[in-house]
C-alpha positions as CSV (number, residue, x, y, z in Angstrom):
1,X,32.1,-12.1,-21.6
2,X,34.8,-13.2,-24.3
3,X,38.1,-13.9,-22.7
4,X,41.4,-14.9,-25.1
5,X,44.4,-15.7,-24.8
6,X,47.7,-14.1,-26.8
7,X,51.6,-15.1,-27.2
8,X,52.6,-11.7,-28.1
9,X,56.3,-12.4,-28.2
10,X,56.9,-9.0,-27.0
11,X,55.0,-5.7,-25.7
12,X,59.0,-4.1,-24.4
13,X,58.6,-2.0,-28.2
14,X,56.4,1.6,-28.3
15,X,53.2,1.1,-29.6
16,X,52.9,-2.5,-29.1
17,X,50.6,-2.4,-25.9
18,X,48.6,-0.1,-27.9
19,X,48.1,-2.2,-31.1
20,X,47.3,-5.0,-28.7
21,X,44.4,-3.8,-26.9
22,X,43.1,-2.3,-30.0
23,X,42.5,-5.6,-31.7
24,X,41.5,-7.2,-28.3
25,X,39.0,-4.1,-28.3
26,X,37.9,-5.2,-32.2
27,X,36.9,-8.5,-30.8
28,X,35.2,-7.1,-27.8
29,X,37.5,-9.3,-25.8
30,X,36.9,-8.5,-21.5
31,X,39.6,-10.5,-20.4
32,X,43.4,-11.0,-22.3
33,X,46.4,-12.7,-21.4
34,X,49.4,-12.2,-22.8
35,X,52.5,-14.3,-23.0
36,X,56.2,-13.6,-23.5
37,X,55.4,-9.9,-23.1
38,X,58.4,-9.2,-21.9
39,X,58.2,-6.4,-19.8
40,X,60.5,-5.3,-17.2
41,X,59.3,-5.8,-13.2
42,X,55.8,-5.9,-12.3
43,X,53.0,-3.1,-12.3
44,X,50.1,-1.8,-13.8
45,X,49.3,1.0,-16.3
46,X,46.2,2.2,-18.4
47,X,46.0,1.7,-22.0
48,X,43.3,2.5,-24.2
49,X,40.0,0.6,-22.8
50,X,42.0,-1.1,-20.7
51,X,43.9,-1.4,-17.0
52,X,47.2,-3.7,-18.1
53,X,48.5,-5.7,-15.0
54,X,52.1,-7.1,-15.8
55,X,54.8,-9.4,-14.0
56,X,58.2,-9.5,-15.3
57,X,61.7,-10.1,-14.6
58,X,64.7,-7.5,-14.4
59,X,65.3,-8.2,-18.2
60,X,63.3,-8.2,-21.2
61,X,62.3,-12.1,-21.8
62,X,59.8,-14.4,-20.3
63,X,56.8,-12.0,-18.9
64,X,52.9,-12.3,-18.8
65,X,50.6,-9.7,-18.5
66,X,46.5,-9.4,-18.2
67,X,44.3,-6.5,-20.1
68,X,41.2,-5.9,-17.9
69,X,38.6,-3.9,-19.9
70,X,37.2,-0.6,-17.9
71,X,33.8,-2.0,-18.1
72,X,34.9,-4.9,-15.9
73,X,37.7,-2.7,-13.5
74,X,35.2,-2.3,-10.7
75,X,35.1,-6.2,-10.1
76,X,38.8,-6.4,-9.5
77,X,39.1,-7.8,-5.6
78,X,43.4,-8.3,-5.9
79,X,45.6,-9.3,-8.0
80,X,49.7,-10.9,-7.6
81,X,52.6,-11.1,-9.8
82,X,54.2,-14.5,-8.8
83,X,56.8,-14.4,-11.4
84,X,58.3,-13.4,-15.3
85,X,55.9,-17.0,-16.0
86,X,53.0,-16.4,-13.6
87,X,50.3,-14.0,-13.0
88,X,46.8,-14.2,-10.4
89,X,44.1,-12.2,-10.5
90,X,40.4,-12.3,-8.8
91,X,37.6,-11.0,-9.7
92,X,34.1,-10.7,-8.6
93,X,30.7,-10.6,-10.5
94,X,27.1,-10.9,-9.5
95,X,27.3,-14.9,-9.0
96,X,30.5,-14.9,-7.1
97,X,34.3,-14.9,-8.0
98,X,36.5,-15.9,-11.2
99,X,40.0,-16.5,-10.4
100,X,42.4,-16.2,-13.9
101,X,45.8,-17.5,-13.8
102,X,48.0,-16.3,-16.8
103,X,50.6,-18.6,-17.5
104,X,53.7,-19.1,-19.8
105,X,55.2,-22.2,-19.3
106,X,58.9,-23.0,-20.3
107,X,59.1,-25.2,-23.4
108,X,60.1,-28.4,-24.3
109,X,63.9,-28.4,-24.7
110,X,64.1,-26.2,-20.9
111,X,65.9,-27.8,-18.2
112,X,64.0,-29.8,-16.0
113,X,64.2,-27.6,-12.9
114,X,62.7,-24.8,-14.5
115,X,59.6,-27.3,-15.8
116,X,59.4,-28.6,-12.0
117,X,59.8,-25.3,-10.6
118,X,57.1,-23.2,-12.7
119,X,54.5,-26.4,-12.5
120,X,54.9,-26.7,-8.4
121,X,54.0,-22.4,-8.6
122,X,51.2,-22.5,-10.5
123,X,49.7,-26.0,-8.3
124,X,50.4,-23.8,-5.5
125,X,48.4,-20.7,-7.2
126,X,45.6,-22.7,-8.1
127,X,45.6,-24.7,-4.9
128,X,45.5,-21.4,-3.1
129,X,42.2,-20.2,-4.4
130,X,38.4,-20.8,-2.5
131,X,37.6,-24.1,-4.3
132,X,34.2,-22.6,-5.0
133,X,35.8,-19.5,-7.4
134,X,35.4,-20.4,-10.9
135,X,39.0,-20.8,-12.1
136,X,40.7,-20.4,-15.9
137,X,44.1,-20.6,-16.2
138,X,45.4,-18.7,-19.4
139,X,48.5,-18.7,-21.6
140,X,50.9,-20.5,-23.6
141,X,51.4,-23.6,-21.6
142,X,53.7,-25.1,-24.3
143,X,52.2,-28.5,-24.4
144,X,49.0,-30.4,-26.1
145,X,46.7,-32.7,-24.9
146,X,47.4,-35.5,-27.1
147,X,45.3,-38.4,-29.0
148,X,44.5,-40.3,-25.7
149,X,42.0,-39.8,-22.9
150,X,43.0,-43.2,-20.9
151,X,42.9,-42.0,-17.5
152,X,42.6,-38.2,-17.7
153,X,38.5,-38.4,-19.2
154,X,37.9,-35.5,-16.6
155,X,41.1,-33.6,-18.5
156,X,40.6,-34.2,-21.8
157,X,37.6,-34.1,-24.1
158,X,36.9,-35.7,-27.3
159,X,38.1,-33.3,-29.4
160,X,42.5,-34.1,-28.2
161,X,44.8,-33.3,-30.4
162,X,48.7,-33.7,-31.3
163,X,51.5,-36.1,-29.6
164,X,52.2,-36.0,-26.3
165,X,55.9,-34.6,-24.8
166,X,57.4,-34.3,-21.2
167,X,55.2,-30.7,-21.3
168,X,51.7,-32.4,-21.9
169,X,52.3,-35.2,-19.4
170,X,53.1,-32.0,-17.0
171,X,50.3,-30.2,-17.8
172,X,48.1,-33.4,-18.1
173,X,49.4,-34.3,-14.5
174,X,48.7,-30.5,-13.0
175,X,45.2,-30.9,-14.2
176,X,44.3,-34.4,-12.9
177,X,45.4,-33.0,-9.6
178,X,44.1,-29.6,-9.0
179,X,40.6,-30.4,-11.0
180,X,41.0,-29.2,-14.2
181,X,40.2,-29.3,-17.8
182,X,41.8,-28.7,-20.8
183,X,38.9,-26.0,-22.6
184,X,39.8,-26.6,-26.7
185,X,39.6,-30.2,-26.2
186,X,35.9,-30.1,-25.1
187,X,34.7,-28.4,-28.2
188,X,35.1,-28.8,-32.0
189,X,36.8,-25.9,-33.7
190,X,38.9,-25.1,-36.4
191,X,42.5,-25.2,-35.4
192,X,44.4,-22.0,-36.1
193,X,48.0,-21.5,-37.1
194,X,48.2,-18.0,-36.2
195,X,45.7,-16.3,-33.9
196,X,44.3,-13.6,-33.2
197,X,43.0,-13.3,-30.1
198,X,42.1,-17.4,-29.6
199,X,43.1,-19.8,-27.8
200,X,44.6,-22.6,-29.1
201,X,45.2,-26.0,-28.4
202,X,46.4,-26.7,-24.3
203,X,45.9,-22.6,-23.9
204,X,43.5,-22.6,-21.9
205,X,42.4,-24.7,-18.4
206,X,39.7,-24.3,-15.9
207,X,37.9,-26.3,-13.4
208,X,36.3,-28.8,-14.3
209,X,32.6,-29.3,-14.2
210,X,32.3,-32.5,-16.7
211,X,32.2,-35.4,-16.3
């Protein structure tokens, strides 16, 4: 099952939701977050091939949302909109349950309460899960892994990247605690400047199973 991750900037304009899952449909992508969708309040809706679960704030910034193809719509157990930055869904499939986190972290240059205040949400999100679900958070965390691996070799693989900021220490942190590893650095691949549905660099976490 391919599962990607998107920074749409926004999905508030007609036909953008549309054009989305389309090309998510063109790479036979399951699973899709989306970042800065910016979509009012929270809900869900059908578009094309897909169920689109979305959690937003009263305005048109910030947002994330999740397309869930209809082949997979049956293994949907519940899902939560825990804020404009923060979105948790679980599924089930024939070896147990996958629990996806979409997140959109604030950026560098936000105030620190905002940083502190989305990082202790999503700890508690993934902290809040069965241990035994296999985990991914997605989104646009705002942060890379940087060049070393002193003292997060569990975190990071051999393929970091980028200099480390206040974000990536953050992020770097989150994971150390909670179990987690940063996905891109694990594997060689060509780094893209613009996507289309791939992750990129510190997009994409899930518990860890390397050592």
């Amino acid at each position: 099952m391919q599962i990607a991750t998107w920074n749409v900037l926004s999905l508030s304009h007609p036909g953008y939701v549309t054009a989305v899952a389309q090309e998510m449909d063109h790479y036979k992508v399951k699973l899709a977050g989306l970042t800065e969708a910016r979509i009012p309040g929270s809900g869900n809706s059908c578009v094309e091939n897909f169920t689109m679960l979305h959690s937003g704030n009263t305005g048109r910034t910030a947002g994330v949302a999740l397309l869930l193809h209809r082949s997979i719509q049956h293994s949907l157990v519940f899902w939560t909109p825990v804020s404009d930055r923060l979105l948790q869904v679980r599924l089930t499939h024939q070896h147990g349950k996958l629990t996806v986190i979409v997140a959109y972290a604030p950026t560098e240059d936000s105030a620190d309460d905002d940083k502190d205040n989305f990082y202790n949400q999503l700890q508690s999100a993934v902290l809040s899960m069965p241990p035994y679900d296999q985990l991914v958070v997605l989104g646009d965390l705002n942060a890379v892994s940087g060049t070393s691996r002193q003292g997060f070799e569990n975190v990071v693989g051999p393929y970091d990247s980028g200099l480390t900021n206040n974000n990536s220490f953050r992020l770097l942190m989150l994971c150390s605690t909670t179990n987690l590893s940063i996905i891109g650095s694990w594997f060689d691949r060509k780094k893209f400047t613009v996507t289309r549905g791939y992750p990129m660099t510190g997009a994409g976490v899930r518990r860890s199973t390397m050592c």
